[in-house]
C-alpha positions in Angstrom: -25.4 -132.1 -111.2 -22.4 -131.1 -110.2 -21.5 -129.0 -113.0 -24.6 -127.4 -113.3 -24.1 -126.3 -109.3 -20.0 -125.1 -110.5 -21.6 -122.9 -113.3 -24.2 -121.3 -111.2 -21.9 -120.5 -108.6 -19.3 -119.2 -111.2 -22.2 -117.0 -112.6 -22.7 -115.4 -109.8 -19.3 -115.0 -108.6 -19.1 -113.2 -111.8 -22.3 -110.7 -111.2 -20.8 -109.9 -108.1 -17.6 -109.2 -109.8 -19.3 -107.4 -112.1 -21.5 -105.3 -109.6 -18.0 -104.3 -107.5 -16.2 -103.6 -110.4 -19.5 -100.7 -110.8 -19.8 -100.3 -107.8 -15.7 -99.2 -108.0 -16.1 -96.8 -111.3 -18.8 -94.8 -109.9 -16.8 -94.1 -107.0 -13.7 -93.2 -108.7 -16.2 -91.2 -111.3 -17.6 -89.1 -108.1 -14.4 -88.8 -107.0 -13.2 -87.1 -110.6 -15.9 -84.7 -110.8 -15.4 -81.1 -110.0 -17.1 -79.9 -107.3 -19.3 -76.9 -108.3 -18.1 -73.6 -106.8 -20.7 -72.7 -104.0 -23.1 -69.6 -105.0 -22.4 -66.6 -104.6 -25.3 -64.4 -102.6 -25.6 -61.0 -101.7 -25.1 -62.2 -97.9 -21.4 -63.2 -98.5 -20.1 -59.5 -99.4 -20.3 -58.7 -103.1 -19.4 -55.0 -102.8 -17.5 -52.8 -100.8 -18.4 -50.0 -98.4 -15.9 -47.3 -100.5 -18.2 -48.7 -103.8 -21.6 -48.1 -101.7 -20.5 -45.1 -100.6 -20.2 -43.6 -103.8 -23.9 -45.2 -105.1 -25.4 -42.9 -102.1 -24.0 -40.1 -104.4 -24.9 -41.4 -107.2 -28.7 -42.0 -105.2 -28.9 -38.6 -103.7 -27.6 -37.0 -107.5 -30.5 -39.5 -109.4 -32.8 -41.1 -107.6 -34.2 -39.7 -104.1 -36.3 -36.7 -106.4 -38.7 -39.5 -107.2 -37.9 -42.3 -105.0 -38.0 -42.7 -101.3 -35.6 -45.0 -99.4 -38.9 -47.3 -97.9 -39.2 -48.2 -102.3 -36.2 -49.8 -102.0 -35.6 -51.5 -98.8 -37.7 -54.1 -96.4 -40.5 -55.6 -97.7 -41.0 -53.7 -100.7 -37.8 -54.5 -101.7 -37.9 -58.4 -100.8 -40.9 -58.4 -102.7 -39.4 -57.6 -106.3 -36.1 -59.1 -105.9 -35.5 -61.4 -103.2 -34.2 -65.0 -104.8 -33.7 -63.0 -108.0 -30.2 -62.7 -109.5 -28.6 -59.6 -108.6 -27.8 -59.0 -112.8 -32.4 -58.5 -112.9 -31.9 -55.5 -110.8 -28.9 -54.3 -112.3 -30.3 -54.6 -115.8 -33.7 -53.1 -114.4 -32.1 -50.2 -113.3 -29.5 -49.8 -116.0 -32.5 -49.6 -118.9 -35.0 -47.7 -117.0 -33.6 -45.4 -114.5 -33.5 -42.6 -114.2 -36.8 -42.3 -114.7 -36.5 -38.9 -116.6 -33.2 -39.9 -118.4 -33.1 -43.9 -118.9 -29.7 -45.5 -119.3 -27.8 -42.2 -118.7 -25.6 -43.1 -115.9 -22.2 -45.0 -116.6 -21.8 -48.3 -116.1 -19.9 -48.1 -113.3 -22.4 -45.5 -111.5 -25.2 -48.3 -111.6 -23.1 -50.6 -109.9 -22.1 -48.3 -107.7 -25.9 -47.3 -106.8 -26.6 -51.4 -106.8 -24.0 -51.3 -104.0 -26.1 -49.1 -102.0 -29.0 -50.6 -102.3 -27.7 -53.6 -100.9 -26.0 -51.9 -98.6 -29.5 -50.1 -97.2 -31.2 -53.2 -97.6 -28.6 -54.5 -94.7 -26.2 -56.8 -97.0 -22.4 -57.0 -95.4 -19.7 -54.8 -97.6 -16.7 -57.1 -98.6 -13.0 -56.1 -100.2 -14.3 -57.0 -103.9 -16.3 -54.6 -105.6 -19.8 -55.3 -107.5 -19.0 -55.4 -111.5 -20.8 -52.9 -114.0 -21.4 -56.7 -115.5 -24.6 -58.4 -116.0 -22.7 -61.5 -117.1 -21.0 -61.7 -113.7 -23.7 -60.4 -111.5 -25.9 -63.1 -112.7 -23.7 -65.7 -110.7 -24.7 -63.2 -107.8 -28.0 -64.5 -105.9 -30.4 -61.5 -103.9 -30.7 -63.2 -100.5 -32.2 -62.1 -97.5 -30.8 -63.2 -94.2 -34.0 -61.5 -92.3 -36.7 -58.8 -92.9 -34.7 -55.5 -93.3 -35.4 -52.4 -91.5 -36.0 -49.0 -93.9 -32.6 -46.9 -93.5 -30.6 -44.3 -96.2 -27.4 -45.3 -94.0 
């Protein structure tokens, strides 16, 4: 009996070894993994007010003979893009605008107007400016801190 009661107790001394020892190498494992870079949202300054300024030229030169300022801002514009990732409406409006002469701006000029849209749409200016780069802008998330008021600041 009393090797039978030494063997049980060495068996689970050694599960418990064995559970630690897991319990351990996780840890360690959690503490090895890189931490994902937070995401990037239109809230956190993706563009700068130069950059936006220049997209109101761009706007005014392109877009405001067929669009109003109300069909991109507020609800209108939460509607089609809000949660989106800001490379949909920069590929949106690369192919199909203007509407008379789709994909005729520069690259550069469609990042420029995306900058002033965000900017009329209330988003904060930063020091970096937007990329004319749908692989970038896709790490870019359209987020909407409240409802936005109509404006062609």
């Amino acid at each position: 009996m009393t090797a039978r009661r030494h063997r049980c107790w060495t068996l689970v001394a050694a599960l418990c070894i064995l559970a630690a020892a897991r319990s351990a190498a996780g840890q360690t494992a959690a503490k090895k993994a890189p931490a994902r870079p937070p995401a990037k949202s239109t809230l956190s300054g993706v563009f700068t007010t130069e950059q936006a300024n220049r997209g109101k030229n761009v706007y005014f030169n392109s877009c405001k003979n067929c669009h109003t300022a109300e069909s991109h801002t507020g609800a209108t514009f939460a509607k089609w893009w809000a949660g989106k990732q800001l490379s949909d409406l920069y590929s949106f409006m690369s192919t199909n605008m203007p509407k008379n002469d789709p994909s005729s701006l520069a690259p550069e000029e469609y990042a420029d107007q995306l900058a002033y849209l965000l900017r009329m749409n209330a988003m904060p200016a930063g020091k970096v400016e937007l990329p004319p780069d749908p692989d970038e802008l896709q790490k870019i998330r359209i987020s909407l801190k409240r409802p936005t008021k109509t404006s062609s600041r």
